[in-house]
C-alpha positions, -999 to 999 in steps of 0.1 A, spaced: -805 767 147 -786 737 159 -798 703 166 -795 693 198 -772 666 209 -783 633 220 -767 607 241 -754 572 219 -762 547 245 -726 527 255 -732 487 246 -721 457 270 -696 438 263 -714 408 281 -742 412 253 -717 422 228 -708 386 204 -677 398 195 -666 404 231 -677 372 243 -659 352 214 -628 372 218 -627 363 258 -633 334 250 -605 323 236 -579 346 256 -596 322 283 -587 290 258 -554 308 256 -544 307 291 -559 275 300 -541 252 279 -506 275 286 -522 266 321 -524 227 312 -490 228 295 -468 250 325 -489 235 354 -481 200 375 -508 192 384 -517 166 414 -555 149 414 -569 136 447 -607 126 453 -621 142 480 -659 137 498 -681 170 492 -704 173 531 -732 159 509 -717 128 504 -708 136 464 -670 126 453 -646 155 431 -616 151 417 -596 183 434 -567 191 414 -540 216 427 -526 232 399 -493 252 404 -475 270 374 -441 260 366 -411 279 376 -375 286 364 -360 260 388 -382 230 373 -367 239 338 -333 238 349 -343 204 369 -351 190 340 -321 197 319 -303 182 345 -316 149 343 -313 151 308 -273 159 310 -275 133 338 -288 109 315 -267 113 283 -235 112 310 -246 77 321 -252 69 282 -214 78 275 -201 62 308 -218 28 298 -202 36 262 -168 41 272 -171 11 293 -184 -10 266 -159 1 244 -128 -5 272 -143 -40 276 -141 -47 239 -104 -32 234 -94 -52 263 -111 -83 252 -90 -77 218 -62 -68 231 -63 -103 249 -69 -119 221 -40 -107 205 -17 -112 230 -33 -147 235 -28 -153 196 12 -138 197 16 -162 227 0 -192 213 19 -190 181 50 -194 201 41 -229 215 47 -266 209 12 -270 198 16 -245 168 45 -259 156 30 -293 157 -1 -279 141 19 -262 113 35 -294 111 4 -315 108 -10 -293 83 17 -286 60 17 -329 60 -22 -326 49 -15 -299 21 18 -315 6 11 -355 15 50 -356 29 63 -358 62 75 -320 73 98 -315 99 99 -276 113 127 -265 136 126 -228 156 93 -217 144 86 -186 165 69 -148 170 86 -121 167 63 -94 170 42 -100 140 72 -116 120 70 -152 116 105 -171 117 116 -206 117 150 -219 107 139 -246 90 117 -267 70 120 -302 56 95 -321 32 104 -357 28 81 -369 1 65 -407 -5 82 -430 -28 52 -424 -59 65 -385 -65 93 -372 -85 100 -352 -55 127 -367 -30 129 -336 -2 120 -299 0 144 -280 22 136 -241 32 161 -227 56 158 -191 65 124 -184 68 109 -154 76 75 -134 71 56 -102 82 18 -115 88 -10 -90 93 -28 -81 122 -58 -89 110 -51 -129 100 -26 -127 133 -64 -117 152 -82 -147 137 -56 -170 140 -41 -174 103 -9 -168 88 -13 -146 60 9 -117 54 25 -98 20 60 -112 16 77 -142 29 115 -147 25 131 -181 22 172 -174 23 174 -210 8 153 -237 -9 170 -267 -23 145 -292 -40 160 -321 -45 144 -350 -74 142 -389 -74 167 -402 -95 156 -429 -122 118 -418 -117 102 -409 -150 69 -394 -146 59 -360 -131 37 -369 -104 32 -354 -69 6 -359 -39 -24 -346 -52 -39 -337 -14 -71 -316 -19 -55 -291 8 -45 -257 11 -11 -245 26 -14 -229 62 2 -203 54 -9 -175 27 16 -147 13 15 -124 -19 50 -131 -26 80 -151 -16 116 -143 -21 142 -170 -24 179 -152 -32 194 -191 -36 171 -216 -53 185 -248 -60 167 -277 -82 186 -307 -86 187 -349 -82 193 -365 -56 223 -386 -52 249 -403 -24 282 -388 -32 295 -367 3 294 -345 11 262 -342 -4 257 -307 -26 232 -306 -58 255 -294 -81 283 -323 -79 258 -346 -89 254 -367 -127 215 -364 -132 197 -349 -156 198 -318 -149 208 -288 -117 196 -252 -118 204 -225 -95 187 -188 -97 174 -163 -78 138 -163 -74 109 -141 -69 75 -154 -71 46 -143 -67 8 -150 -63 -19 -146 -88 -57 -157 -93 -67 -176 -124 -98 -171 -134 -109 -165 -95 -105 -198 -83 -74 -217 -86 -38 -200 -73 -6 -196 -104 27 -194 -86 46 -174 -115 80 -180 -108 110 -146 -120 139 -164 -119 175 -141 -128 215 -154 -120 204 -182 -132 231 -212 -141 213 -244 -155 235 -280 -165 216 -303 -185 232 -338 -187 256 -339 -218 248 -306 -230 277 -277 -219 268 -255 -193 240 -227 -201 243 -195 -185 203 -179 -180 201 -139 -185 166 -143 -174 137 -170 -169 100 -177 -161 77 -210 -146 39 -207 -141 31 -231 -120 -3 -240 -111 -26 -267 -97 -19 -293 -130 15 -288 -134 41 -266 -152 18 -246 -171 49 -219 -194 89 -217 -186 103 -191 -208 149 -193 -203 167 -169 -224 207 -169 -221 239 -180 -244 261 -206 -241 303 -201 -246 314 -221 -271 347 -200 -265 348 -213 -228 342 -248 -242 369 -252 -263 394 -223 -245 394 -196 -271 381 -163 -266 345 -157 -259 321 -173 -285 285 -167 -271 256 -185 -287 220 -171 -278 189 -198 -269 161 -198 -258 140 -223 -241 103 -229 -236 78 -256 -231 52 -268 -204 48 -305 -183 16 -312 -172 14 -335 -139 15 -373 -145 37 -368 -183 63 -389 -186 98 -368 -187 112 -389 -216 87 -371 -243 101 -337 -258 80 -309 -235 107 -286 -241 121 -268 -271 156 -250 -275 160 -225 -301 194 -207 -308 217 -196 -330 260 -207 -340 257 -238 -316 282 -270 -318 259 -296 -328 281 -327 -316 277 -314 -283 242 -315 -284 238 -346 -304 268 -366 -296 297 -387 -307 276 -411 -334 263 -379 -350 293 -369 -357 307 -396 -372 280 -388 -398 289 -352 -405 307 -330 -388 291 -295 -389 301 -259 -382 273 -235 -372 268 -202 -388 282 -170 -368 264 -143 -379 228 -134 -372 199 -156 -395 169 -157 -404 145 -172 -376 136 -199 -403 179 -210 -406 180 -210 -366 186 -241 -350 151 -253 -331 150 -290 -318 126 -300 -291 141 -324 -268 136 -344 -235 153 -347 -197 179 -379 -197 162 -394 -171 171 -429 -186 197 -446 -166 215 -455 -205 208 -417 -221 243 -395 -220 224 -365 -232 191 -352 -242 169 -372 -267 155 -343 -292 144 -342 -329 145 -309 -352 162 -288 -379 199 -283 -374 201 -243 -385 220 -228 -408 255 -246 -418 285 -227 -428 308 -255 -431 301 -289 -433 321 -325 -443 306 -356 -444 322 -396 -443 347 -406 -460 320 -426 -485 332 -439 -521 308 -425 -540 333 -389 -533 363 -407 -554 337 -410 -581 325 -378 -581 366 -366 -585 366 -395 -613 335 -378 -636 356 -336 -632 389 -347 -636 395 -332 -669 428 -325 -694 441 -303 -664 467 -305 -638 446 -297 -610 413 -316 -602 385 -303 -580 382 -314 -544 351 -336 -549 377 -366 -525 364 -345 -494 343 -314 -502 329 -291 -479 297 -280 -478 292 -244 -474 253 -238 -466 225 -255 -462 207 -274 -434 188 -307 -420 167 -326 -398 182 -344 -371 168 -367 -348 185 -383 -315 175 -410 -288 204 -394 -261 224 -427 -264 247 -417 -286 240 -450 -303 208 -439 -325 213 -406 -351 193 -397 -379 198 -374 -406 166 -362 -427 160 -341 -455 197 -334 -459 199 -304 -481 237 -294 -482 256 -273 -513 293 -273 -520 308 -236 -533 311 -253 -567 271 -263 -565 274 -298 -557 246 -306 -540 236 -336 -513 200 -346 -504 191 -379 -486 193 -391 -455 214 -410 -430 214 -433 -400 239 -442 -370 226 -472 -350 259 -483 -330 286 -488 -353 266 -489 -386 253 -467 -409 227 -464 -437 203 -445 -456 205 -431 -491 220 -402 -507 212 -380 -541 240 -362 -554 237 -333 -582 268 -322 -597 261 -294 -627 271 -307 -662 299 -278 -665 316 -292 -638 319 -324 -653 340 -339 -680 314 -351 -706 337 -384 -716 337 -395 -679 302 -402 -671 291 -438 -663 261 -455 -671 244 -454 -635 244 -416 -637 212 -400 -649 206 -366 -661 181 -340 -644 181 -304 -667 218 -294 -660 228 -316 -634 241 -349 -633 220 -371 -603 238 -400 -587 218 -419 -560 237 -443 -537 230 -467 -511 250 -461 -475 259 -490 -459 287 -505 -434 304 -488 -408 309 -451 -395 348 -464 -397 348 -478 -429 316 -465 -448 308 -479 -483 282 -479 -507 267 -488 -541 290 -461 -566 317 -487 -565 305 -503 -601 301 -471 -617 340 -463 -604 349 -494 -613 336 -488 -651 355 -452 -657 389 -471 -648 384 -502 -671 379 -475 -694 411 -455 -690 428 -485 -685 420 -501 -720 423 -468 -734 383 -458 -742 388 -429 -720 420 -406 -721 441 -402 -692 432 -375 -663 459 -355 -669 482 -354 -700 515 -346 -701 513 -325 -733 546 -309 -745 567 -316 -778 553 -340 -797 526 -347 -780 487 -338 -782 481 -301 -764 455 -306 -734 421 -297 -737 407 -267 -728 384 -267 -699 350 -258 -700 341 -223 -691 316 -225 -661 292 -197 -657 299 -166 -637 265 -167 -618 248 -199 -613 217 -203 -586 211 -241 -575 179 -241 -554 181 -208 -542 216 -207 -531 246 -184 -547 
C-alpha cells in the first residue's frame, strides 16, 4: 500500500540567510562598479519640509569618456615632448653659439695678446707671437719668440711653424689642449760666458696643453754676433741638431716629465771632433735635466782622411737646475778613440797613445766624465778618467831610457830598443782642466813586448813637467855586469824609480848619476865594452842569456 505523498513546503528567499547574504553582496558588487564607472555631480537641495539632501545624479560611464580620457593623456605627453625638443633645440643652439663664439674669439687681438701675456707668466720672458689663428679646430701661428732675462742660461726660444689640432671639448671651455702639436723649427739659443743652469722658476703653467710635440729640426746652440747669424757657425761650447719627438708623461701624478726622442742627430762639442748620434734621450722635468742617454761613433777615418775608422760612445749624465756647467755632469764611454783629441796638445807631449781597435772588455773601455767649456780660457772639455785599453804607446824622450839601453846592452851586435820603446798594452788615469795647459797622468800601468814595465805618474802644467816614474825591467833582459848602484831588485825584476822634472821639450830626470857611473866604468875598463869585436885573436863574445819562452808580468802575455 503506498504512502501517500505530501507537499515539501517551498522556503523564501527573503527569510532564507543564505539568500540574503548572497544579494547582498551582488548589491556590494554593483555599487562600488557603480562608484567606480559613475560621475557623479552633488547639489543640496530643500526637501517641502524644510530638511537639506545632498542629491547626487549618478550617470554610468560610456565608451566616449574612455576614449576622452586617452586623449588628454596623448595630449599631454605630446606637450611633454614639444617642451623637450624645445629645451633641447635651446641647449644645442646655445652650444652651438658658444662654439662659434669660442672659434671666433680665438681669432682676435685679444687672444693673441692673452696667449702672449700668459706664456710671459709661465716662462718669465718676454714672448712675441706673430699669425696666431683658427683654422677650424687647428691652432696655427708662424711664430714664437722667447727673449729671456739676463739671470738664465737661456738667451731666446724661437718656434716657427706651429701648428696643433685642439679638441672640442677644451675648444668649448676655452682651453687649448689637443693630442699633437707640431713645431717645423725650434732654435734655442744659450748665453755665452754664463756658467750656471738656471731659468725663471715662474710657479705657472703653459696655456697651452698637448700629449706630444713634434719638432723635425731642433737646434741648441750659443748665442753669438757673427752674420749672418746661424747656431752652427758659432765657437761655443757646444751645437746640436736632431729631430725630435717628445712627449708628455705624469710623474708620480703631480709634476709633468717632457721625455725628449731625439734621432739624426749631429752634436759639436768645443775641441772634441764632431760626434755623429744614432739615437738619443733627455727627461726633462720641473728641477732640471733629470737622464740624457746619446749613443753614436765618431770617424777617426774622416779626421785624419783615411778610410772610415768608426769609434762607438756613449754618453749619459743629468744637470739639475742652478749646477754650475763647469763640474763633470756628464760621462763619455767608448771604445779606439784618439786621446790627444780629447785631451789636447800638453797631453800629448806626455805620451802619445794609440787606442785599441778591436772590441774590449767594458773594464779596458775608455770612460772619462767631463764638463761643457763654458770658460772663456778652456779649448776643450775639462774631464778626469781611465784612458782604455792602449795598443801602442811612447812616452818622452826622458834619460832614464838611455839607461835602461845602458843595463841590456850585452856581448851582442844588436841592443834592444829600450832608447824609445813602445808600449804595447796597458792603461791609465788621466785628468784634464780643458786648457790644454794642466794634464795629469795617474796610475800609469804601461808594458813593453819585452816586459818592461812603467808605473807612476806624470804632470803637464804649461811647459813643465813632473811626477815620478817606477820602471821594472826582468833580470833576463839585463846584463848582470851593468847594473848601477841606485837600482834595486824586486823578485826578478830590476826597479828604477826616477824623478821627472824640466820641460815637455827637453825632459830630464834623476837616472843621470846612475848613467854617469856604467860609463866611468867602461871607460876605466871595470866594465867590458858593449859590443866586442871578437875575431882572430881576440876573446869570442859572450853568449846571451836565454830568456824564457812564456813569461806573465802582472797579468799580461
Amino acid at each position: 500500500m503506498s504512502k501517500p505523498l505530501k507537499n515539501k513546503p517551498v522556503k523564501n528567499s527573503d527569510s532564507d540567510p543564505e539568500f540574503s547574504q548572497g544579494a547582498g553582496n551582488i548589491m556590494r558588487q554593483l555599487h562600488d562598479s557603480d562608484s567606480r564607472g559613475v560621475e557623479r555631480r552633488r547639489e543640496v537641495v530643500v526637501r517641502p519640509d524644510g530638511s537639506k539632501v545632498i542629491r547626487v545624479e549618478k550617470r554610468r560611464r560610456s565608451y566616449s569618456d574612455e576614449h576622452q580620457g586617452d586623449k588628454k593623456a596623448a595630449l599631454k605627453n605630446k606637450r611633454f615632448l614639444i617642451g623637450l625638443c624645445i629645451l633641447i633645440l635651446l641647449v644645442a643652439g646655445g652650444l652651438v653659439g658658444t662654439y662659434m663664439y669660442r672659434l671666433t674669439s680665438f681669432n682676435t687681438v685679444e687672444f693673441s695678446s692673452r696667449m702672449q701675456e700668459e706664456l710671459s707668466a709661465a716662462w718669465g720672458g718676454d714672448v712675441e707671437v706673430s699669425g696666431m689663428a683658427m683654422d677650424g679646430r687647428s691652432l696655427k701661428a708662424s711664430r714664437i719668440r722667447i727673449t729671456f732675462p739676463e739671470d738664465s742660461c737661456l738667451s731666446f726660444i724661437t718656434l716657427n711653424g706651429i701648428s696643433g689640432e685642439i679638441s672640442a671639448t677644451s675648444l668649448f671651455l676655452g682651453r687649448v689642449k689637443g693630442e699633437s702639436l707640431n713645431v717645423s723649427q725650434a732654435t734655442i739659443g744659450l748665453r755665452p760666458g754664463y756658467t750656471k743652469f738656471s731659468l725663471p722658476r715662474t710657479g705657472k703653467e703653459l696655456p697651452f696643453a698637448f700629449q706630444r710635440y713634434t719638432v723635425p729640426r731642433l737646434e741648441v746652440g750659443y748665442v753669438h754676433e757673427l752674420e749672418p747669424f746661424t747656431l752652427e757657425r758659432n765657437e761655443g761650447p757646444f751645437y746640436l741638431t736632431a729631430e725630435a719627438y717628445i712627449r708628455t708623461a705624469r710623474n708620480g701624478g703631480t709634476s709633468t716629465e717632457y721625455v725628449l726622442d731625439l734621432s739624426q742627430q749631429k752634436l759639436k762639442i768645443k775641441g772634441w771632433p764632431l760626434l755623429a748620434v744614432d739615437a738619443g734621450s733627455i727627461i726633462l722635468d720641473s728641477f732640471g735635466i733629470k737622464r740624457l742617454t746619446f749613443s753614436g761613433f765618431v770617424d777617426k777615418g774622416a779626421m785624419f782622411n783615411k778610410p772610415t775608422d768608426l769609434s762607438p760612445f756613449m754618453i749619459t749624465g743629468s744637470m739639475r737646475l742652478d749646477n754650475d756647467f763647469r763640474h763633470r755632469h756628464w760621462t763619455l764611454t767608448g771604445r779606439n778613440f784618439d786621446l790627444s783629441q780629447l785631451v789636447g796638445e800638453c797631453f800629448s807631449s806626455l805620451i802619445k797613445v794609440r787606442m785599441g781597435e778591436q772590441p774590449v772588455e767594458e773594464k779596458r773601455e775608455l770612460s772619462v766624465t767631463f764638463s761643457l767649456p763654458v770658460g772663456p780660457e778652456q779649448k776643450r772639455p775639462s774631464l778626469q778618467g781611465i784612458s782604455g785599453s792602449v795598443i801602442k804607446a811612447s812616452m818622452m824622450r826622458l834619460p832614464v831610457f838611455q839607461l835602461l839601453k845602458a843595463m841590456t846592452e850585452r856581448r851582442m851586435e844588436t841592443g834592444l830598443p829600450y832608447s824609445s820603446p813602445v808600449f804595447s798594452s796597458g792603461s791609465f788615469m788621466m785628468e784634464s782642466d780643458g786648457t790644454d795647459q794642466s794634464v795629469s797622468l795617474k796610475d800609469i800601468s804601461l808594458f813593453e813586448q819585452s816586459f818592461l814595465g812603467v808605473t807612476g805618474n806624470l804632470h803637464c802644467s804649461g811647459p813643465n813637467v813632473s811626477g815620478e816614474l817606477v820602471f821594472k825591467l826582468p833580470s833576463y833582459m839585463a846584463n848582470g855586469r851593468r847594473i848601477p848602484k841606485g837600482v834595486t831588485q824586486d823578485g826578478h825584476d830590476f826597479v828604477i824609480t826616477v824623478k821627472v822634472s824640466g820641460t815637455a821639450a827637453s825632459p830630464s830626470d834623476n837616472s843621470g848619476a846612475m848613467l854617469q857611473e856604467l860609463k866611468s866604468a867602461a871607460e876605466s875598463g871595470i866594465l867590458p865594452p858593449a859590443y866586442p869585436s871578437g875575431g882572430a885573436g881576440g876573446s869570442s863574445p859572450a853568449s846571451p842569456v836565454p830568456s824564457p819562452g812564456r813569461i806573465t808580468v802582472d797579468g799580461f802575455m
